[in-house]
N, C-alpha and C positions, 0 to 999 in steps of 0.2 A: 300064117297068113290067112287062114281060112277065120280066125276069131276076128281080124281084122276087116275082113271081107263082109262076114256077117253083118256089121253096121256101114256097110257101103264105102269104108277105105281101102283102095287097090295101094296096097304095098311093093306088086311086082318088080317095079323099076328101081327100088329103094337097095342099095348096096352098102354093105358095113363099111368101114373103113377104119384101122388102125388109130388109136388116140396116141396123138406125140405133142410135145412142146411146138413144135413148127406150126403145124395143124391149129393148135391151142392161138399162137401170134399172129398164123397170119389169113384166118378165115373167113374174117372181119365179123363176128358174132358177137351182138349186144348182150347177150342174155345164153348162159350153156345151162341146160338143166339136165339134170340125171336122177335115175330111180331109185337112187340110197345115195345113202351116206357115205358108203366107203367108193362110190364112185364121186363123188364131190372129193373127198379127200385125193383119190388119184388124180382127178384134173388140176389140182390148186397142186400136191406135188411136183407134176411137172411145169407149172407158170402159177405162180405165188400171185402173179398180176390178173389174173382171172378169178381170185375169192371174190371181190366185191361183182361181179358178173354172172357168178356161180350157186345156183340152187338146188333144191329137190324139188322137183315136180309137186310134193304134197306142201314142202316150205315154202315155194313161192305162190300156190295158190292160199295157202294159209294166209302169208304176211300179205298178200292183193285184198285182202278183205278189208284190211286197218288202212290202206294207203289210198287216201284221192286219188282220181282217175284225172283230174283234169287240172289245167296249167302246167306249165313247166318242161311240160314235152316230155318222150321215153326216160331220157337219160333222168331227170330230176326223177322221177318216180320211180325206177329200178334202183339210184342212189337212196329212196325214202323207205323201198321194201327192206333193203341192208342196215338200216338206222338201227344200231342197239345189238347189234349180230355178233355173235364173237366163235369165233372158231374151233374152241374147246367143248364148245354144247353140242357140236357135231363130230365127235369123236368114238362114238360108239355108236351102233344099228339102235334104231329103235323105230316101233311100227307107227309113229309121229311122222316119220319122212322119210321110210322104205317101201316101195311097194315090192311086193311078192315074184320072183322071178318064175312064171310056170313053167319053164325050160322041163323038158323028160315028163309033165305031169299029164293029167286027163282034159280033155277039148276044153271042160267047164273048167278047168281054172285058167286056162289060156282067155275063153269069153270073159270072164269076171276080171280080169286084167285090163283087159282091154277095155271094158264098161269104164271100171276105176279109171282107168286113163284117161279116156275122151269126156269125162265128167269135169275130174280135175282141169283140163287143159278148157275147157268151154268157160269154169269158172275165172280160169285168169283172161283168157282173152275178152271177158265180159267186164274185165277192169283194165283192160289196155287202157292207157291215157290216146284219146284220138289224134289221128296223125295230122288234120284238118284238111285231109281229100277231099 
């Protein structure tokens, strides 16, 4: 929490909670993104019906670069980032769409996680398609 704090995110309130199919159905989440691949693979394991909703943090800001931001509202452009996506390319780690878990490591790779993070996530909400609020 403290790499998180660093760039002015208070985490405290933030609680884990268990990944199950139920959770998966009925959470009502457009979009589940995860920080590898073998956690994409465990969420589509338990609900097959959550691949085309299902990312990595580095693949969905990736494919947000090729995809218009605008018409068609969320759903059309979360269906246009999955366009051509197959689920065999995502089968093994690879440092494309893993990011580094600093669990047990030194402060500076929990900050540089975190940096990596809040970069990546800036870049895709800077291509959200607008809600028209």
């Amino acid at each position: 929490m403290r790499a998180s704090a660093a760039i002015g995110l208070d985490l405290s309130d933030h609680r884990s909670r268990q990944l199950t199919a139920d959770l998966i159905a009925s959470d009502g989440a457009d979009l589940i993104v995860t920080m590898t691949r073998q956690h994409l693979r465990e969420v589509v394991a338990l609900d097959q019906a959550a691949w085309p909703r299902t990312f990595t943090l580095k693949e969905l800001a990736r494919r947000a670069i090729t995809v218009p931001s605008g018409g068609g509202g969320f759903e059309a452009w979360r269906e246009a980032l999955g366009a051509g996506r197959r689920a065999g390319e995502l089968m093994t780690p690879s440092r494309d769409d893993d990011i580094d878990d600093p669990y047990g490591g030194p402060f500076a790779t929990h900050g540089q996680m975190v940096a990596e993070v809040d970069s990546l996530i800036a870049d895709v909400v800077r291509r959200l398609p607008s809600t028209g609020d």
